[in-house]
PDB file of N, CA, C, O and CB in Angstrom:
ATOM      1  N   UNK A   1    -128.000  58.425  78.176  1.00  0.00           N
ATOM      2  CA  UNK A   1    -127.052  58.338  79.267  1.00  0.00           C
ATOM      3  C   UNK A   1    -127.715  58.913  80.522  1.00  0.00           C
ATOM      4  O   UNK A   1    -128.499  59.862  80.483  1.00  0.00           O
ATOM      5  CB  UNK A   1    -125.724  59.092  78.924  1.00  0.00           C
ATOM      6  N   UNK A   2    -127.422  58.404  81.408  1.00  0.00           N
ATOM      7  CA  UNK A   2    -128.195  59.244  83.005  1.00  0.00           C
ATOM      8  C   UNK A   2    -127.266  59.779  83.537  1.00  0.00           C
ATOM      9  O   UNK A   2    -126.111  59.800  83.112  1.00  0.00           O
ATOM     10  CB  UNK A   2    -128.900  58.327  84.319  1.00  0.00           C
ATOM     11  N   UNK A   3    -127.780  60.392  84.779  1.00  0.00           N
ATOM     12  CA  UNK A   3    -126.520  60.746  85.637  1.00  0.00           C
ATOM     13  C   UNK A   3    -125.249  60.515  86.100  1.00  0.00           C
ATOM     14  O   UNK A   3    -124.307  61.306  86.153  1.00  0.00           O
ATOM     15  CB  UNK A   3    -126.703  60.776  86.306  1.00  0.00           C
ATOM     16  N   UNK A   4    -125.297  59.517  86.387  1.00  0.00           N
ATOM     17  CA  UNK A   4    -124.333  58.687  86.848  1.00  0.00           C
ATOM     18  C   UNK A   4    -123.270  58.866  85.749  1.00  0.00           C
ATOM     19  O   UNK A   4    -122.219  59.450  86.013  1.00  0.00           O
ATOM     20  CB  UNK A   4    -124.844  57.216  87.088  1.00  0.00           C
ATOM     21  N   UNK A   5    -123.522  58.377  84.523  1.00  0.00           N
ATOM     22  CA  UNK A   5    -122.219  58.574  83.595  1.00  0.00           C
ATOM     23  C   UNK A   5    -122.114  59.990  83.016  1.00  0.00           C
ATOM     24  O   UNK A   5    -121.017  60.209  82.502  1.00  0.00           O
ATOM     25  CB  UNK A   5    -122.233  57.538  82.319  1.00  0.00           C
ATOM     26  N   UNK A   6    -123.046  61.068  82.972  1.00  0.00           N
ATOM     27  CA  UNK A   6    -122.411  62.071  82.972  1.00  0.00           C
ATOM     28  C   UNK A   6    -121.647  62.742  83.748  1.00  0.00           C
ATOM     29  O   UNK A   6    -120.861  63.606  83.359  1.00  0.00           O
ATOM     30  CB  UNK A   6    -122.918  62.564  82.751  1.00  0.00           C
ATOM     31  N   UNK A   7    -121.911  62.211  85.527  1.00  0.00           N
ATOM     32  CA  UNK A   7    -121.229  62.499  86.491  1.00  0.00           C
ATOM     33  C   UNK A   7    -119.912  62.310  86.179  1.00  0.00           C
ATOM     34  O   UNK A   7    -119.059  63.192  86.083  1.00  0.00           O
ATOM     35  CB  UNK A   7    -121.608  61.900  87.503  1.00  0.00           C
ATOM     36  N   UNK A   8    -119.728  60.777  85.977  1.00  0.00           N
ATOM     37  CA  UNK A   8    -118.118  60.513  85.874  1.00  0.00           C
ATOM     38  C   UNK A   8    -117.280  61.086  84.443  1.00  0.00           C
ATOM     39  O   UNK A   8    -116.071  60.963  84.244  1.00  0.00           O
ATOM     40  CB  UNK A   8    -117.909  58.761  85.924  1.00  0.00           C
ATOM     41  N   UNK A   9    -118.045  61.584  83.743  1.00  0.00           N
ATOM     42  CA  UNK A   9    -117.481  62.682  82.402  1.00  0.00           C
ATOM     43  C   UNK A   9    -117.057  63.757  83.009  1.00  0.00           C
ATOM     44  O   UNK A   9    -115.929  64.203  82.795  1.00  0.00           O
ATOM     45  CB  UNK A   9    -118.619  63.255  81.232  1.00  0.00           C
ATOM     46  N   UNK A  10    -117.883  64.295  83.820  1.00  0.00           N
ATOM     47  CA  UNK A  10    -118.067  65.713  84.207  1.00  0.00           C
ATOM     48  C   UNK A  10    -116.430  65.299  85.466  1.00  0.00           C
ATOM     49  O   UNK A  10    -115.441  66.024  85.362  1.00  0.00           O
ATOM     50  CB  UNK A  10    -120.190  66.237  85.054  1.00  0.00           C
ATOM     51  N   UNK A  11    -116.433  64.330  86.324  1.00  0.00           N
ATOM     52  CA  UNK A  11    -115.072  64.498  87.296  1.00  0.00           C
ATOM     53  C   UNK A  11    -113.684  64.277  86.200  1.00  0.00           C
ATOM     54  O   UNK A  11    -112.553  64.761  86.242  1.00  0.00           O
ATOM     55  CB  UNK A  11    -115.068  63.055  88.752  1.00  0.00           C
ATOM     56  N   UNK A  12    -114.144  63.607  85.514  1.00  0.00           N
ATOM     57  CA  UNK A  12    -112.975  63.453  84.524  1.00  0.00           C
ATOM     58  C   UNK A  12    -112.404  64.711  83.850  1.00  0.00           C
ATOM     59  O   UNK A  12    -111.174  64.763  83.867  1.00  0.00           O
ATOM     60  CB  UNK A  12    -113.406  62.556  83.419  1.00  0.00           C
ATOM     61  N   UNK A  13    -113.062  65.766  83.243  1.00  0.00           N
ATOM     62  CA  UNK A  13    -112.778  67.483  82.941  1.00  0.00           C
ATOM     63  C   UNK A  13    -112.603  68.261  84.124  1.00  0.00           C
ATOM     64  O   UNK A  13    -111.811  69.172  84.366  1.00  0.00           O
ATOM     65  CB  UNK A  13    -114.033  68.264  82.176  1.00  0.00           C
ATOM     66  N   UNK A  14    -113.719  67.592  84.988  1.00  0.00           N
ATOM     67  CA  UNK A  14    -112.905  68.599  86.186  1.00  0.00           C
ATOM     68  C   UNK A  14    -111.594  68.528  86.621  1.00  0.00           C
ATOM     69  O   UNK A  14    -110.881  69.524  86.735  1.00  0.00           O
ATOM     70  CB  UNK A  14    -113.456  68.500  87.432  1.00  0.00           C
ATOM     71  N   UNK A  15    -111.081  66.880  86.986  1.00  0.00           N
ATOM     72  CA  UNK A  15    -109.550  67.125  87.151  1.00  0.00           C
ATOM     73  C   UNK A  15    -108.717  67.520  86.039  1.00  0.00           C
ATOM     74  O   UNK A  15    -107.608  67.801  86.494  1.00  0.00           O
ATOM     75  CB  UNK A  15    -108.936  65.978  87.612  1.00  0.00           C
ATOM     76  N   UNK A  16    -108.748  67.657  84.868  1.00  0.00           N
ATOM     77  CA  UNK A  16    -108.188  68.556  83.675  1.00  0.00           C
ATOM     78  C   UNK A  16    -107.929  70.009  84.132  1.00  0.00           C
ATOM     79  O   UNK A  16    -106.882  70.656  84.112  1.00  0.00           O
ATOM     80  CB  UNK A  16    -109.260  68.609  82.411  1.00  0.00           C
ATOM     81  N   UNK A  17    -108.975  70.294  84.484  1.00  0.00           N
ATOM     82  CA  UNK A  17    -109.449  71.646  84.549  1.00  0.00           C
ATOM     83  C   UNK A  17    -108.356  71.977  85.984  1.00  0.00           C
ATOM     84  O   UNK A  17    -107.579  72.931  86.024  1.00  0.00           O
ATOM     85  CB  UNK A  17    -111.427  71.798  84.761  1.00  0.00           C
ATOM     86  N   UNK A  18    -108.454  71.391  86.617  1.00  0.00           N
ATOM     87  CA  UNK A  18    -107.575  71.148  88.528  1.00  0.00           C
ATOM     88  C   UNK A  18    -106.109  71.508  87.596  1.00  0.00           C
ATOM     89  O   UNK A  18    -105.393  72.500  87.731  1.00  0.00           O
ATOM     90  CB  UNK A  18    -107.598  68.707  89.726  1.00  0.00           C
ATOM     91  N   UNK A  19    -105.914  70.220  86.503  1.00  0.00           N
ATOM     92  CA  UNK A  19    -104.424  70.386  86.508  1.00  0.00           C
ATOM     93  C   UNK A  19    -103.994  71.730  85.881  1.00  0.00           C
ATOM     94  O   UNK A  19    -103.119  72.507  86.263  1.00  0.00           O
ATOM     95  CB  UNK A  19    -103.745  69.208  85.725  1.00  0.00           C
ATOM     96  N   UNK A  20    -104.763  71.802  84.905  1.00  0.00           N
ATOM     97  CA  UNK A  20    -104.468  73.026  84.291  1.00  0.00           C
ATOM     98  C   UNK A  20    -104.322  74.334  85.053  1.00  0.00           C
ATOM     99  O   UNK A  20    -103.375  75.052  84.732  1.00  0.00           O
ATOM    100  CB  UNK A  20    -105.391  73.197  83.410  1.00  0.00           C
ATOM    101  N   UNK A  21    -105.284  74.804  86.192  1.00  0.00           N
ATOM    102  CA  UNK A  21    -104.772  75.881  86.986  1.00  0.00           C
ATOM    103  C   UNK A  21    -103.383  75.641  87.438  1.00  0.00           C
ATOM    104  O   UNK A  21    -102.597  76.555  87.186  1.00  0.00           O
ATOM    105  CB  UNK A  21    -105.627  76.114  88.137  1.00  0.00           C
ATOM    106  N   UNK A  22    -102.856  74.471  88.131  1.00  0.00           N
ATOM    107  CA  UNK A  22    -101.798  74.900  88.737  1.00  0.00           C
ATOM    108  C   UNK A  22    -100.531  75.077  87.412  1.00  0.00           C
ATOM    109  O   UNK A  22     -99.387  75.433  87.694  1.00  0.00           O
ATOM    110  CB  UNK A  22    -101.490  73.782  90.005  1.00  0.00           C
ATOM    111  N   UNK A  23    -100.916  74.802  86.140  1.00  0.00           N
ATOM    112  CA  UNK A  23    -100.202  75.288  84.858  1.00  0.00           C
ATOM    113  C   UNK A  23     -99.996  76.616  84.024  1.00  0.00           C
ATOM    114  O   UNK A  23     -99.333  76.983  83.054  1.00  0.00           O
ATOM    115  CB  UNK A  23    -100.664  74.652  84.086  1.00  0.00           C
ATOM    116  N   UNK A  24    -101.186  77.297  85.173  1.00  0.00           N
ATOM    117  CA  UNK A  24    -101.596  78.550  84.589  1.00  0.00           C
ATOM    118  C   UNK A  24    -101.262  79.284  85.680  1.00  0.00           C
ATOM    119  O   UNK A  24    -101.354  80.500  85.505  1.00  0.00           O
ATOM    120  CB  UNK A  24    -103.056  78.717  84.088  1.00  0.00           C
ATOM    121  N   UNK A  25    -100.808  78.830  87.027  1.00  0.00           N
ATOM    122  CA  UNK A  25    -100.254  79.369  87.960  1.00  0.00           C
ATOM    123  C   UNK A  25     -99.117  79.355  87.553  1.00  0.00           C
ATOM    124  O   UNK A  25     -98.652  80.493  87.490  1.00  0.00           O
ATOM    125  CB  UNK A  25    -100.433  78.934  89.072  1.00  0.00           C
ATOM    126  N   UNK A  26     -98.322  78.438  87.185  1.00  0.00           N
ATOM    127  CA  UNK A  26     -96.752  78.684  87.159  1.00  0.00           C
ATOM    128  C   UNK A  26     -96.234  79.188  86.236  1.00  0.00           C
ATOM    129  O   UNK A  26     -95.017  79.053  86.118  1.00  0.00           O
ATOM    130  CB  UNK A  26     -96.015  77.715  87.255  1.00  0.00           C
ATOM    131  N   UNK A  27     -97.172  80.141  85.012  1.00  0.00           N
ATOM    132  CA  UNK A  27     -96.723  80.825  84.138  1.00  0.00           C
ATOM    133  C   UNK A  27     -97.241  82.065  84.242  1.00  0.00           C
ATOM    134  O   UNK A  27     -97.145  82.944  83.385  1.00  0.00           O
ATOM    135  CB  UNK A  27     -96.862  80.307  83.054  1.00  0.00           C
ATOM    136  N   UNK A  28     -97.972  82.174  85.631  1.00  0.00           N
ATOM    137  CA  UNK A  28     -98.972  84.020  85.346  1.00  0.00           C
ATOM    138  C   UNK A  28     -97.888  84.400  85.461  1.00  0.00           C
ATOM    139  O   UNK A  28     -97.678  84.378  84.248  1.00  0.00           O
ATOM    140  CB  UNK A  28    -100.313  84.976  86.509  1.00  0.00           C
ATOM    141  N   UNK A  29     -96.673  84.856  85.988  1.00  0.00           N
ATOM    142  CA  UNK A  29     -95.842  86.248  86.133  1.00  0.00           C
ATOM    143  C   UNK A  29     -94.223  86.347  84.770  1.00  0.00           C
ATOM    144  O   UNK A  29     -93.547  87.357  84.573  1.00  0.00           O
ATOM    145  CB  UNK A  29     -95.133  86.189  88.216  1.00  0.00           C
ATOM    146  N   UNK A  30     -94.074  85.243  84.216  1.00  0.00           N
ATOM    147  CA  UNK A  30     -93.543  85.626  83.292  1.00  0.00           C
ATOM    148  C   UNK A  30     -93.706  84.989  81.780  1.00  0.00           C
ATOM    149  O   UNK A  30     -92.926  85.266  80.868  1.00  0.00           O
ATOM    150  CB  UNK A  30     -92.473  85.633  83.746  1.00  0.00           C
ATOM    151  N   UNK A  31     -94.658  84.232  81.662  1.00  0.00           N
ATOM    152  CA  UNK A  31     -95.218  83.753  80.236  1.00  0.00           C
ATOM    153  C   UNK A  31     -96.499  84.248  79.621  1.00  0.00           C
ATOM    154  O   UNK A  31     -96.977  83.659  78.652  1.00  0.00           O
ATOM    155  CB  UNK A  31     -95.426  82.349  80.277  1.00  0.00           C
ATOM    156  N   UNK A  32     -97.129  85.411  80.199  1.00  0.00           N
ATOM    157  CA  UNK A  32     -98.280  85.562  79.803  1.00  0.00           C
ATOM    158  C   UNK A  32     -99.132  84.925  78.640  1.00  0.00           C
ATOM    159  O   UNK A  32    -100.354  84.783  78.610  1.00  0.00           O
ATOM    160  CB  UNK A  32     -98.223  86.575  79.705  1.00  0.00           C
ATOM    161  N   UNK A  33     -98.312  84.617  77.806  1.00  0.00           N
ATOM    162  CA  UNK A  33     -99.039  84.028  76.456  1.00  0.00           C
ATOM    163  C   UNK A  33     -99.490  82.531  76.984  1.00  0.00           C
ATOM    164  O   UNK A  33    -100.663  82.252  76.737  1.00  0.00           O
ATOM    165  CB  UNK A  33     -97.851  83.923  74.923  1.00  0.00           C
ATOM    166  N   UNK A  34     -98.692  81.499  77.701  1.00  0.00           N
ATOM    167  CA  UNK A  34     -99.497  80.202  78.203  1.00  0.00           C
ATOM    168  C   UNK A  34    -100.264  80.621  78.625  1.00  0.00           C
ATOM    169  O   UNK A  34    -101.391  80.362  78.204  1.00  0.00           O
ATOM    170  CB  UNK A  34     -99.097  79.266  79.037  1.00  0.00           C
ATOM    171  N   UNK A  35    -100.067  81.513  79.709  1.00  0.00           N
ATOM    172  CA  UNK A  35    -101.171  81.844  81.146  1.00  0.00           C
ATOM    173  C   UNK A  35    -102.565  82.359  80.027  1.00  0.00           C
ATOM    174  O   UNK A  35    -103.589  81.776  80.386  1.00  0.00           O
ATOM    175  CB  UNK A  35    -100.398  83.641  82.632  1.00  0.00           C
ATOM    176  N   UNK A  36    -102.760  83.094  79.055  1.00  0.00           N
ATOM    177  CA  UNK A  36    -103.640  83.154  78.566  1.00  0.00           C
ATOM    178  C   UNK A  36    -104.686  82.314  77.869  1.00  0.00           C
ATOM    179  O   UNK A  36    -105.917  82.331  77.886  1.00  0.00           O
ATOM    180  CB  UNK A  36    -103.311  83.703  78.198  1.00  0.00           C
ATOM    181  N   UNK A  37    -103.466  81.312  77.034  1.00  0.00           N
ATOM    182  CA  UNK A  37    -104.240  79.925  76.427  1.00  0.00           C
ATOM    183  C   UNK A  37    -105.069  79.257  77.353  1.00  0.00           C
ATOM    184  O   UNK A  37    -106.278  79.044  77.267  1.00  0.00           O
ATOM    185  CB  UNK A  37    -103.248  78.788  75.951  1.00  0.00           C
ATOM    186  N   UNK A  38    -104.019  78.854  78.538  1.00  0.00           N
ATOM    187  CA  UNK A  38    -104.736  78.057  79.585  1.00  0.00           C
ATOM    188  C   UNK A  38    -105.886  78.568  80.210  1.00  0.00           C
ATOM    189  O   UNK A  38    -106.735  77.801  80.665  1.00  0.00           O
ATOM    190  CB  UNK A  38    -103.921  77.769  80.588  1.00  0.00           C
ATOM    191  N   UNK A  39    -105.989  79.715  80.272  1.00  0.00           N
ATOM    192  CA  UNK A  39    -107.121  80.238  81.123  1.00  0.00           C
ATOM    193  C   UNK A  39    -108.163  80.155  80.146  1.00  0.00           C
ATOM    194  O   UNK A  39    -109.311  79.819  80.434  1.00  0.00           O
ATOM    195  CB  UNK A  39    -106.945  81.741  81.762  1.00  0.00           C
ATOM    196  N   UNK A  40    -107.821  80.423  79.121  1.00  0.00           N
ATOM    197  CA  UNK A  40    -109.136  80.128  77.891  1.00  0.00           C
ATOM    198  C   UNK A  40    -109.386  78.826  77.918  1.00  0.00           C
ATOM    199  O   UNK A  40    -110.598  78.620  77.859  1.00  0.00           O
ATOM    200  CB  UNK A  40    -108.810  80.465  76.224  1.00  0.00           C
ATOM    201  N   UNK A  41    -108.552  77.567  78.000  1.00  0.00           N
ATOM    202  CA  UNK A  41    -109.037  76.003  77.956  1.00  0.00           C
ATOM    203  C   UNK A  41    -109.703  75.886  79.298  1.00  0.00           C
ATOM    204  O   UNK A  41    -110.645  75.113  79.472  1.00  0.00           O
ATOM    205  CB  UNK A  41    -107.725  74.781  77.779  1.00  0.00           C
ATOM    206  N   UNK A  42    -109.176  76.713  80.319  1.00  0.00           N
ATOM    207  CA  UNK A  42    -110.061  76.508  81.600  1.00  0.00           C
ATOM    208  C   UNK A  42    -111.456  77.066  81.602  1.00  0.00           C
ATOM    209  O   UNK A  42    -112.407  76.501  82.142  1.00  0.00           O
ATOM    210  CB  UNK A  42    -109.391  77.131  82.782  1.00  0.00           C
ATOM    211  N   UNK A  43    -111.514  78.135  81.006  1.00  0.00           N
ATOM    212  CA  UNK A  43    -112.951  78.681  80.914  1.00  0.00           C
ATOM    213  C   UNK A  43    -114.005  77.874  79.933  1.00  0.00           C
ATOM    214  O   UNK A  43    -115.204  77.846  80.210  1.00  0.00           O
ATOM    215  CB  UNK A  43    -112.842  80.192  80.383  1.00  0.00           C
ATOM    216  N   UNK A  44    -113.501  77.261  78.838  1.00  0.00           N
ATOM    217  CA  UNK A  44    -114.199  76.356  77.804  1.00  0.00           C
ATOM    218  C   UNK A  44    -114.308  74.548  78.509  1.00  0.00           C
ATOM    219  O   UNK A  44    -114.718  73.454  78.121  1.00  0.00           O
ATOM    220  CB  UNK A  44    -113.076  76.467  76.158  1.00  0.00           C
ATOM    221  N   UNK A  45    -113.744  75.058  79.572  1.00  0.00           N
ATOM    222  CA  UNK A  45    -113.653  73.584  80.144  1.00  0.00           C
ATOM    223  C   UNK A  45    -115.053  73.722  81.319  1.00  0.00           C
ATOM    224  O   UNK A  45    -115.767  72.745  81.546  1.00  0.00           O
ATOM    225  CB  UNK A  45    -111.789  73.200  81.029  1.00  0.00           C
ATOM    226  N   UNK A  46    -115.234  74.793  81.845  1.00  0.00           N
ATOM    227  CA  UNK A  46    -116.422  75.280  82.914  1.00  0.00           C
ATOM    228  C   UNK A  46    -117.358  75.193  82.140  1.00  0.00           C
ATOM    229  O   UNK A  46    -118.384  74.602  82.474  1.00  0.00           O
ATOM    230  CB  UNK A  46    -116.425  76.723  83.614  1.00  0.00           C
ATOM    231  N   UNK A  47    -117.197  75.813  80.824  1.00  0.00           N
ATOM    232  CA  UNK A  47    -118.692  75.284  80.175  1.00  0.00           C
ATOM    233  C   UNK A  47    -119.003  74.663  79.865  1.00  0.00           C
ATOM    234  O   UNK A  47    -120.216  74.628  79.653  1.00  0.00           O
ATOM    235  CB  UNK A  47    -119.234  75.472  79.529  1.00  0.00           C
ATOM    236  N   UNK A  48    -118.115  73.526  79.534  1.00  0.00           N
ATOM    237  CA  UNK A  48    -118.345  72.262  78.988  1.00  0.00           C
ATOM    238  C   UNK A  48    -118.926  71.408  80.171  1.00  0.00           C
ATOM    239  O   UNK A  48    -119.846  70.604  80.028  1.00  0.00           O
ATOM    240  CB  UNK A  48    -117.019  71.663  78.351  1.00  0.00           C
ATOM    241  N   UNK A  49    -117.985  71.796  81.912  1.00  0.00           N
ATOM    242  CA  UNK A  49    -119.026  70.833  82.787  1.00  0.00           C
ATOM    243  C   UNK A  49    -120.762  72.015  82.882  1.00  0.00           C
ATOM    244  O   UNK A  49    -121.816  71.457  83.189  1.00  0.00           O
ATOM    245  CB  UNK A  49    -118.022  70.473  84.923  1.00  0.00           C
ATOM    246  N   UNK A  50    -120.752  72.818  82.725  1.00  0.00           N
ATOM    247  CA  UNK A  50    -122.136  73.568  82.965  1.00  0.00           C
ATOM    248  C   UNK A  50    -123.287  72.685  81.775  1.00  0.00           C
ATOM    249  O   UNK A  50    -124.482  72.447  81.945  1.00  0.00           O
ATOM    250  CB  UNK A  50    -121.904  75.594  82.530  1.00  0.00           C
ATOM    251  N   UNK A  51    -122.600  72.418  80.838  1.00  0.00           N
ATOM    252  CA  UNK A  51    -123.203  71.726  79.785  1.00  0.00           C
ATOM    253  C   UNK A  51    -123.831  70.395  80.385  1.00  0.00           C
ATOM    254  O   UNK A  51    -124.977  69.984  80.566  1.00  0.00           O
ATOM    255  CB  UNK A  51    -122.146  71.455  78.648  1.00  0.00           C
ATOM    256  N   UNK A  52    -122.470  69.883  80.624  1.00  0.00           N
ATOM    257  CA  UNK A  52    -122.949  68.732  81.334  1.00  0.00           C
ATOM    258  C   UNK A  52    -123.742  68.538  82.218  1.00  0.00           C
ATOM    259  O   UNK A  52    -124.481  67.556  82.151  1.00  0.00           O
ATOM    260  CB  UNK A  52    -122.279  68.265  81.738  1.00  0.00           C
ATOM    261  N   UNK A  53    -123.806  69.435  83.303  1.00  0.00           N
ATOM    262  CA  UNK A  53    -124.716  68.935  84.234  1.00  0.00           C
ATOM    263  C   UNK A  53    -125.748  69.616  84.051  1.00  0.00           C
ATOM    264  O   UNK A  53    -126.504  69.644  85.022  1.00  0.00           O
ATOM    265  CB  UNK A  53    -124.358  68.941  85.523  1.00  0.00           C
ATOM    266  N   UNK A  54    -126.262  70.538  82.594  1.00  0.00           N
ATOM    267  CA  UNK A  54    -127.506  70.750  82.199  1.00  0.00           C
ATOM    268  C   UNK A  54    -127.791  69.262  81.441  1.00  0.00           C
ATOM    269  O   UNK A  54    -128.961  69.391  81.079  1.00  0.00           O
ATOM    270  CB  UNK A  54    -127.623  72.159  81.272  1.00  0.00           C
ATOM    271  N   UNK A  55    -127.436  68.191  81.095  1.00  0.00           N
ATOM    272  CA  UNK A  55    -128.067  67.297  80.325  1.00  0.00           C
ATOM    273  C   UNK A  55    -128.257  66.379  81.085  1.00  0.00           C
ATOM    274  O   UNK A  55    -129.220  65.650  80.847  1.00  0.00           O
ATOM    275  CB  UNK A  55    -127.514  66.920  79.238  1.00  0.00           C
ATOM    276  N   UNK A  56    -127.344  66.079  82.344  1.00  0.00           N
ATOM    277  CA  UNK A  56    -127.878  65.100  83.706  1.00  0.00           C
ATOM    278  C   UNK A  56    -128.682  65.409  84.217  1.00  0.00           C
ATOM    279  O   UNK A  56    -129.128  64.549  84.977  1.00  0.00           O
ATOM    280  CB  UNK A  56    -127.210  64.856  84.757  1.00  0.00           C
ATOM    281  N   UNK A  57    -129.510  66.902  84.201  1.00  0.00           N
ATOM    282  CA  UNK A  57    -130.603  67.238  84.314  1.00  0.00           C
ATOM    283  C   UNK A  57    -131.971  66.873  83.836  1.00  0.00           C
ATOM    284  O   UNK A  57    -133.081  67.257  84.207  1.00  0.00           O
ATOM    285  CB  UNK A  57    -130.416  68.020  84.136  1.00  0.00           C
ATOM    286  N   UNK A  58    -131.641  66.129  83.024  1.00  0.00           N
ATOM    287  CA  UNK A  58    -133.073  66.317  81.929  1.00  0.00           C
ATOM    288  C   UNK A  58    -133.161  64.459  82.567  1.00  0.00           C
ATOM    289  O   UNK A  58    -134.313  64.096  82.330  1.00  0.00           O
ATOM    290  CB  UNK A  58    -132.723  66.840  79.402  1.00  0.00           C
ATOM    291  N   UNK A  59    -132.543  63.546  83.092  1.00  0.00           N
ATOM    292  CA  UNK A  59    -133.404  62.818  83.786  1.00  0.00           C
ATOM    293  C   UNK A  59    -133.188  63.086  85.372  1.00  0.00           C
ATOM    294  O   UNK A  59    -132.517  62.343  86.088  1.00  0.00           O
ATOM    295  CB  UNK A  59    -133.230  61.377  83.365  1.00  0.00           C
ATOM    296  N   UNK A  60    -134.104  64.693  85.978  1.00  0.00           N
ATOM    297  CA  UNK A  60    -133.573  64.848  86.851  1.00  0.00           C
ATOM    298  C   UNK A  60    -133.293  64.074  88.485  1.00  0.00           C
ATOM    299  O   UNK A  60    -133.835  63.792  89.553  1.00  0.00           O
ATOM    300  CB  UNK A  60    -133.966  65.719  86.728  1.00  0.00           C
ATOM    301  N   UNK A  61    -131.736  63.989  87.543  1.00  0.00           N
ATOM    302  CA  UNK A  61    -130.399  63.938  88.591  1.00  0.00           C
ATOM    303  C   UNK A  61    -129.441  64.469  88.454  1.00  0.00           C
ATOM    304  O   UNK A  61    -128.476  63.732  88.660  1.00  0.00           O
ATOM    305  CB  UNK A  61    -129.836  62.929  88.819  1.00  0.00           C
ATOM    306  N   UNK A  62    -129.150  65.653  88.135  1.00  0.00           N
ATOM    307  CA  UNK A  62    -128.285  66.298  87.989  1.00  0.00           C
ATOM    308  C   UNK A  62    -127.175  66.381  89.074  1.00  0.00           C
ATOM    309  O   UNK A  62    -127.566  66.384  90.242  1.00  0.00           O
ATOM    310  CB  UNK A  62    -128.807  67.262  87.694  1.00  0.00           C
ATOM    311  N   UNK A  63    -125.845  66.447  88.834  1.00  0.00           N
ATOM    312  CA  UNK A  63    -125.269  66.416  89.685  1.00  0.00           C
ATOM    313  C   UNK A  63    -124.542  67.849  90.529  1.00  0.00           C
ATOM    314  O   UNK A  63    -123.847  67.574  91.507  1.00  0.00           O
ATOM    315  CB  UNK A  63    -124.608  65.546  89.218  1.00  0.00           C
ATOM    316  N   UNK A  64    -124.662  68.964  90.252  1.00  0.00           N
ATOM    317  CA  UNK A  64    -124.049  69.815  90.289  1.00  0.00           C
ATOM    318  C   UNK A  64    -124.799  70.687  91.284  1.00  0.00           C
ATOM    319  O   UNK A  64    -125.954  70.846  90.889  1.00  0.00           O
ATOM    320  CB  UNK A  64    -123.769  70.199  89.088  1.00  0.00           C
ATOM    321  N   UNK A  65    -124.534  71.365  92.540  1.00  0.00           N
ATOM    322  CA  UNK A  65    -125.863  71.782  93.003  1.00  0.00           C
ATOM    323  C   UNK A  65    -125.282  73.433  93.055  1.00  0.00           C
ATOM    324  O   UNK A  65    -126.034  74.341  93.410  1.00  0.00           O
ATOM    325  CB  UNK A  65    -126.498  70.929  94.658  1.00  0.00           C
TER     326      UNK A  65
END
C-alpha cells in the first residue's frame, strides 16, 4: 500500500477520534466512567494513526509532518 491509501485510513480514524472527543466532552463532569473509556479509545486511536504514518513512511511519503 503507499501513501496515499494509508493517508485516507489514517483521515478516516482521525474523524473517529474528532467524534469521540466531543463524546468525552459531554461526559467529563458527571459520567466519569465513559469519559474514561473514551479517552482510552482516543489514546489507542493516536497510536494507531502514529502507526500509520510510520508505515507511509517506509515508501517515503509519509503523511504526517
Amino acid at each position: 500500500m503507499d501513501a496515499k491509501e494509508w493517508s485516507k485510513m489514517a483521515d478516516k480514524v482521525a474523524q473517529v477520534r474528532t467524534k469521540l472527543y466531543k463524546v468525552q466532552e459531554d461526559h467529563e463532569e458527571f459520567d466519569t466512567e465513559v469519559y474514561s473509556e473514551v479517552a482510552f479509545i482516543r489514546r489507542m486511536l493516536l497510536l494507531t494513526l502514529e502507526s500509520i504514518d510510520k508505515l507511509a513512511k517506509w515508501d517515503d511519503k509519509g503523511w504526517m509532518k
